[in-house]
C-alpha positions as CSV (number, residue, x, y, z in Angstrom):
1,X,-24.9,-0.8,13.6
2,X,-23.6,-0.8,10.4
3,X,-25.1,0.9,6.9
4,X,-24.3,0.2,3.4
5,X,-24.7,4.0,2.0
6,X,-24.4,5.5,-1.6
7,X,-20.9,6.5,-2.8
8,X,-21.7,10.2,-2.5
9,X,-23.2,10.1,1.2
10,X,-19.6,7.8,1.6
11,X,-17.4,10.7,0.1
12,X,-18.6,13.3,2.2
13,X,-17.2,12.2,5.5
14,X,-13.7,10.5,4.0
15,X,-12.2,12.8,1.0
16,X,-9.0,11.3,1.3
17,X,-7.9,8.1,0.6
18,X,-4.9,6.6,3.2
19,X,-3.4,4.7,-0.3
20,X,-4.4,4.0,-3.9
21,X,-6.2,0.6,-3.3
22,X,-9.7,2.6,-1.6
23,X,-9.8,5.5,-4.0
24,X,-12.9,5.6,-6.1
25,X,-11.1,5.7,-9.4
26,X,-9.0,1.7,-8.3
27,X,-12.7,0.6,-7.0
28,X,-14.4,1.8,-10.1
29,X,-11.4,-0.1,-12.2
30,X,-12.0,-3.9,-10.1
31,X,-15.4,-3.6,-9.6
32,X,-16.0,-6.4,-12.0
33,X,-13.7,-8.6,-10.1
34,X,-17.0,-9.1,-7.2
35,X,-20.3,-9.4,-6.8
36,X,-20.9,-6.1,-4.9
37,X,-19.4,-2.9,-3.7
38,X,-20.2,-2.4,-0.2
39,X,-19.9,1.7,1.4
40,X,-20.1,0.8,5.4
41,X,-20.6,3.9,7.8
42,X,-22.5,4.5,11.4
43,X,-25.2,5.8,10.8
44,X,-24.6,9.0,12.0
45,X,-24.1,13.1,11.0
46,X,-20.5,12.4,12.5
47,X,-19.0,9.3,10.6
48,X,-15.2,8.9,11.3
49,X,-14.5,5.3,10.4
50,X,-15.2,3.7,6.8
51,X,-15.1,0.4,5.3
52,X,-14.8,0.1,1.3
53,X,-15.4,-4.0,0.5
54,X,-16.6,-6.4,-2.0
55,X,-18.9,-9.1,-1.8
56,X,-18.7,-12.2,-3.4
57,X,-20.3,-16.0,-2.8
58,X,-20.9,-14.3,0.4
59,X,-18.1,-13.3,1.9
60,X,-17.0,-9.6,2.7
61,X,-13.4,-8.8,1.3
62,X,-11.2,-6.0,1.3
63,X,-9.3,-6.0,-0.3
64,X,-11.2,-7.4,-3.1
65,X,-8.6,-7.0,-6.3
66,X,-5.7,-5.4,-4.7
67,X,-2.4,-6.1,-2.3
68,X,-4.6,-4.7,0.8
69,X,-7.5,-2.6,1.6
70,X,-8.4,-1.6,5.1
71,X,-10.3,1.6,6.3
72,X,-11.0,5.2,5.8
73,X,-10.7,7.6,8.7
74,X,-11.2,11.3,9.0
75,X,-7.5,10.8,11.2
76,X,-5.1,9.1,12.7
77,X,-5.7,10.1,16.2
78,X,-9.7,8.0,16.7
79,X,-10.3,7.1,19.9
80,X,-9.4,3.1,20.5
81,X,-13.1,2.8,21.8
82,X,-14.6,4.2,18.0
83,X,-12.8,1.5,16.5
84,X,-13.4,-1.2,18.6
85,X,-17.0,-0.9,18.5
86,X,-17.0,-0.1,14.5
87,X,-15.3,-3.9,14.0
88,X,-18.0,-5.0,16.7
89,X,-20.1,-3.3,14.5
90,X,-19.0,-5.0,11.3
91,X,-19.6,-8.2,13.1
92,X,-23.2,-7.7,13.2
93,X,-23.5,-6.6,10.0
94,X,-22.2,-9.7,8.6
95,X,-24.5,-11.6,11.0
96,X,-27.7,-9.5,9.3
97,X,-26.6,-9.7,5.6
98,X,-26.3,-13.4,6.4
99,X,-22.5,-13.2,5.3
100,X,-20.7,-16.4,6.2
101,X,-16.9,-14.4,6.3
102,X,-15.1,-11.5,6.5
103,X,-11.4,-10.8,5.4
104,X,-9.2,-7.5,5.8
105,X,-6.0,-7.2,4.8
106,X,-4.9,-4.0,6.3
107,X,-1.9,-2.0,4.6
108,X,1.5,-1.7,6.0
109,X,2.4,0.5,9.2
110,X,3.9,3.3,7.1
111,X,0.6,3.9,5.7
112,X,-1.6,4.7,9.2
113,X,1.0,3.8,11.5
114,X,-1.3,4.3,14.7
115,X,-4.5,3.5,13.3
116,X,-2.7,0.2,12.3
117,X,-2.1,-0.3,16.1
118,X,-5.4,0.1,17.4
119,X,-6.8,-1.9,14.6
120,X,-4.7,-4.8,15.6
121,X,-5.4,-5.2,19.1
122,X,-9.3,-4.6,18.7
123,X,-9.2,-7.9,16.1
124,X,-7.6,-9.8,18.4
125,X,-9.6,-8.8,21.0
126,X,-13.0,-9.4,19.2
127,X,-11.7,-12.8,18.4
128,X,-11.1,-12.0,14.9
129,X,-9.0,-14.7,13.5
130,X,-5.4,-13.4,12.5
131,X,-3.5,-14.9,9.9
132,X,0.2,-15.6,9.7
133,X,1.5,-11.8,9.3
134,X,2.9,-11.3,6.0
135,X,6.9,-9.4,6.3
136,X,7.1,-6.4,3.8
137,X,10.1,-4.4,3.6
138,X,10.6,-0.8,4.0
139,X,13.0,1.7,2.5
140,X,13.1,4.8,4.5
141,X,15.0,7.1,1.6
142,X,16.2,10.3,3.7
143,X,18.7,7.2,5.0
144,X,19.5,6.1,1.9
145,X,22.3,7.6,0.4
146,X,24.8,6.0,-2.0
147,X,27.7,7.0,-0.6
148,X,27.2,5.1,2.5
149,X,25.1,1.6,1.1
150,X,27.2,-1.9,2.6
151,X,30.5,-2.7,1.1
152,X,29.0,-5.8,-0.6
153,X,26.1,-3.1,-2.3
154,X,29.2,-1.0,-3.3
155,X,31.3,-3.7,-4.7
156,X,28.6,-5.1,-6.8
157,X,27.7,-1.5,-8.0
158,X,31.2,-1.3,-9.1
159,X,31.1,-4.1,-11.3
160,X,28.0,-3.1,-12.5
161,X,29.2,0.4,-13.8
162,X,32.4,-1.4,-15.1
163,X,30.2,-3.8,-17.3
164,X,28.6,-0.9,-18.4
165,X,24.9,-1.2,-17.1
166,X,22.6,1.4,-18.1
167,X,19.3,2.0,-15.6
168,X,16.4,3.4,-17.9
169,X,13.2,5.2,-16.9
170,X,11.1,3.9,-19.7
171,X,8.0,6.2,-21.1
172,X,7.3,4.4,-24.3
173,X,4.8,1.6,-24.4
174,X,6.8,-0.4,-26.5
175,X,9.8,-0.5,-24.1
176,X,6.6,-0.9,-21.2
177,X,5.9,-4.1,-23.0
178,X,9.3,-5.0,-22.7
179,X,9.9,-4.5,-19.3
180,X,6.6,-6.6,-18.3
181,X,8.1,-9.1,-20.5
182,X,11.5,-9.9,-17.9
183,X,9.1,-10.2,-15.4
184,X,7.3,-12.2,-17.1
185,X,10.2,-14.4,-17.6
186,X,11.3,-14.4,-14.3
187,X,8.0,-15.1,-13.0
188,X,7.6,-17.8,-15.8
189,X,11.3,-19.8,-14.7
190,X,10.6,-19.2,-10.8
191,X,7.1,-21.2,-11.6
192,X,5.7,-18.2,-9.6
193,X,1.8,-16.7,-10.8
194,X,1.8,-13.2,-12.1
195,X,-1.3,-12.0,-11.4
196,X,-1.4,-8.9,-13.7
197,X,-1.2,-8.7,-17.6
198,X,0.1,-6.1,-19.5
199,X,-2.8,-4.5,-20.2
200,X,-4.1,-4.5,-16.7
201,X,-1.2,-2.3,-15.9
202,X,-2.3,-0.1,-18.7
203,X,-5.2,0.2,-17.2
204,X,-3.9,1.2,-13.9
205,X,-2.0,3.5,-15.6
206,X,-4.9,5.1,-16.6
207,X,-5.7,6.0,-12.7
208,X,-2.4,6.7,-11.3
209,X,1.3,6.8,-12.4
210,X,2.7,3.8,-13.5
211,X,6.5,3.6,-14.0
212,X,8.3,1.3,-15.9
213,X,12.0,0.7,-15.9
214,X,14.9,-1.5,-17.6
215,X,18.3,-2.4,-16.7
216,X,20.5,-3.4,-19.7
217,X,23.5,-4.3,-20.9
218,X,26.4,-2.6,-23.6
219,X,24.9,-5.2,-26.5
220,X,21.1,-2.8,-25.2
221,X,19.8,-6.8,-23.8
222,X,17.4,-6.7,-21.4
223,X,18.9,-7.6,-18.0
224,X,16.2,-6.5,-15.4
225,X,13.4,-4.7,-14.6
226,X,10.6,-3.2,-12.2
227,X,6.9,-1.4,-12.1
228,X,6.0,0.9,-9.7
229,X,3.2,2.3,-8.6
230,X,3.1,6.0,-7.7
231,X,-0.4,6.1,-5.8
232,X,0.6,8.1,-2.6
233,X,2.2,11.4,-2.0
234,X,4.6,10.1,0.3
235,X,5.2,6.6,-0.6
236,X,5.9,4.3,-4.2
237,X,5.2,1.2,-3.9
238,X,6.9,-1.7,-6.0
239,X,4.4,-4.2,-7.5
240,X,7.2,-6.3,-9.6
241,X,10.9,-6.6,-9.8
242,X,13.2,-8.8,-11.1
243,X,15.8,-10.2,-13.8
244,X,16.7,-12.2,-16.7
245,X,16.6,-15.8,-15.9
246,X,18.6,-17.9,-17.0
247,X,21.2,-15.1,-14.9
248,X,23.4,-12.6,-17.0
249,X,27.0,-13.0,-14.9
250,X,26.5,-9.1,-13.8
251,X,25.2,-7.5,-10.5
252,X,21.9,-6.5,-12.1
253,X,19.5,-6.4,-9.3
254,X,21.7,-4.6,-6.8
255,X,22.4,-2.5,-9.5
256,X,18.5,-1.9,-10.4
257,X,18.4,-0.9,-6.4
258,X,20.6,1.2,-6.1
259,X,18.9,3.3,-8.9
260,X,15.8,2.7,-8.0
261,X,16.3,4.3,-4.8
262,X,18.1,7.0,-6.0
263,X,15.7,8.1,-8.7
264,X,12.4,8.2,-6.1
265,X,14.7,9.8,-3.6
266,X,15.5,12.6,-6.3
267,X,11.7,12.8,-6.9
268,X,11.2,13.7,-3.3
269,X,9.5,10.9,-1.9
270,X,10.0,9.7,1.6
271,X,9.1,5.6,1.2
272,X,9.7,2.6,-0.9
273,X,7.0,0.0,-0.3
274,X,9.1,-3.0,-1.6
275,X,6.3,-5.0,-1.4
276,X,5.9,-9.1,0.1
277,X,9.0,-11.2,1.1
278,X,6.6,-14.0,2.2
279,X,3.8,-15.9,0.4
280,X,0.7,-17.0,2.7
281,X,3.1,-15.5,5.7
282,X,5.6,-17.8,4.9
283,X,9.1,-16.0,4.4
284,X,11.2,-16.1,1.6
285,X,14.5,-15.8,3.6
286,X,16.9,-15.2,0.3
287,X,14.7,-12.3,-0.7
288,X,14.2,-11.0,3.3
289,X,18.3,-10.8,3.3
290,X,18.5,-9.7,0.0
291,X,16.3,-6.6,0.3
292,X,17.7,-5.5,4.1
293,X,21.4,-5.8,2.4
294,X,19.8,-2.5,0.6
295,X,18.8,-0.6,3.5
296,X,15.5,-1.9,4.2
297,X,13.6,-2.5,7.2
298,X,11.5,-5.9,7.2
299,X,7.5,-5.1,8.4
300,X,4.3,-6.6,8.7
301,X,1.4,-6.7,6.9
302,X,-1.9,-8.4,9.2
303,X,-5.1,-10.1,7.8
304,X,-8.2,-11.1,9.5
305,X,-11.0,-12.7,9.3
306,X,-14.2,-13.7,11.0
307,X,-17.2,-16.2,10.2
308,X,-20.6,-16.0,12.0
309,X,-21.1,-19.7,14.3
310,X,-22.7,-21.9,12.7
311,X,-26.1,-21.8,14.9
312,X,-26.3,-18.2,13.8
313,X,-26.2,-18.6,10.1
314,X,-28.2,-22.0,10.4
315,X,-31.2,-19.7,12.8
């Protein structure tokens, strides 16, 4: 079985957090956003599997507010057999609470590569429901260099630097607001939601590093931009990208790329999590093409869920 415990009693088996979206301080921030928090342990001196999830109209999410959610572990190496009876586990605890649903969207493999593994074949076997995998992409940066990116990368980079593009790191909150601003647009001419204000980011700014950046032209317009998240020792993780629409005639994305990956590289990090190139697990083939031109690697990114029959919730 299952036990919803206090956050202290939670923190003392899992003091580390596998990525930003389960720390206490992102919780704490979207808390609002659900009914309840839910802490869910064994109940046990020996926890080593932990389930951070909201409640709301009575279904059990995590994520709750977030990209994905997923669990805490004390590591990476837990038998397949701790796992599978924790999600059998979680089963019956939805059963008790008389939840009607339960929906995880687990992080992408470079965040707990094996866990990831194990997770995935104990859903399936314990007749979760698994939903059209999501494709992420992946930049691993100790290959990226940019003496070596595809001829068609290297060609529009020259064009960029002839037009004379400048790539800024912004730090004022003005020039923030500016560079939430072309996303905004873009979002705003693609007819796409953007699902964050402003001052949300702020907020989350407040927790961990936020970094803001512009791409511009020699009359200082705004050509492009992107916000990143710098949540994880290892890994940034882009939450919005994108340019000026109607298009400037210049290379501004591949040139915001190319920067991009040079400027985390320099910083010593080892990933860029460049976030969804599908929408409800369909693909967005343009953008799929687009971001493995630049070096990526394409990913997926699993959700599952699970509803109590009906004769149980009805008994």
């Amino acid at each position: 079985m299952l036990i919803d415990v206090s956050k202290d009693i939670y923190r003392k088996y899992f003091t580390e957090d596998p990525h930003p979206f389960i720390t206490e301080e992102f919780i704490k921030l979207v808390e609002h956003k659900t009914d309840k928090v839910v802490r869910l342990i064994e109940p046990d001196d020996k926890a080593i599997l932990g389930l951070i999830a909201g409640v709301k109209n009575n279904v059990l999410s995590s994520p709750f507010s977030a990209p994905f959610g997923g669990l805490h572990f004390t590591n990476e190496n837990i038998f397949y057999e701790e796992i599978f009876h924790f999600l059998t586990h979680l089963k019956e605890y939805a059963m008790n609470q008389n939840l009607t649903k339960i929906v995880i969207t687990l992080p992408p493999n470079i965040y707990n590569t094996s866990l990831n593994a194990k997770l995935v074949n104990a859903f399936v076997r314990l007749d979760y429901t698994m939903h059209l995998p999501d494709i992420v992409n992946i930049v691993k940066l100790s290959d990226f260099n940019i003496s070596n990116v595809k001829k068609i990368v290297k060609r529009k980079l020259k064009a960029a630097i002839k037009n004379n593009l400048t790539f800024i790191h912004i730090t004022d909150e003005k020039k923030m607001a500016e560079s939430y601003d072309v996303i905004l647009n873009n979002r705003t001419m693609l007819g796409r939601d953007i699902y964050m204000s402003f001052a949300d980011l702020m907020d989350v700014n407040k927790i961990l590093p936020v970094d803001f950046f512009l791409v511009k032209n020699p009359d200082h317009e705004n050509l492009g931009a992107a916000i990143f998240y710098r949540g994880h020792k290892n890994i940034v993780q882009a939450i919005f990208l994108g340019d000026i629409i109607p298009r400037k005639p210049f290379p501004t994305m591949d040139f915001l790329f190319v920067n991009l990956f040079s400027f985390y590289k320099n910083l010593g990090f080892d990933f860029i999590d460049l976030g969804l190139s599908s929408k409800d697990g369909i693909p967005n083939d343009g953008l799929i093409r687009f971001k493995e031109v630049h070096n990526s690697i394409s990913s997926l990114r699993f959700t599952f869920s699970w509803s109590p029959p009906e004769k149980t919730k009805n008994s």
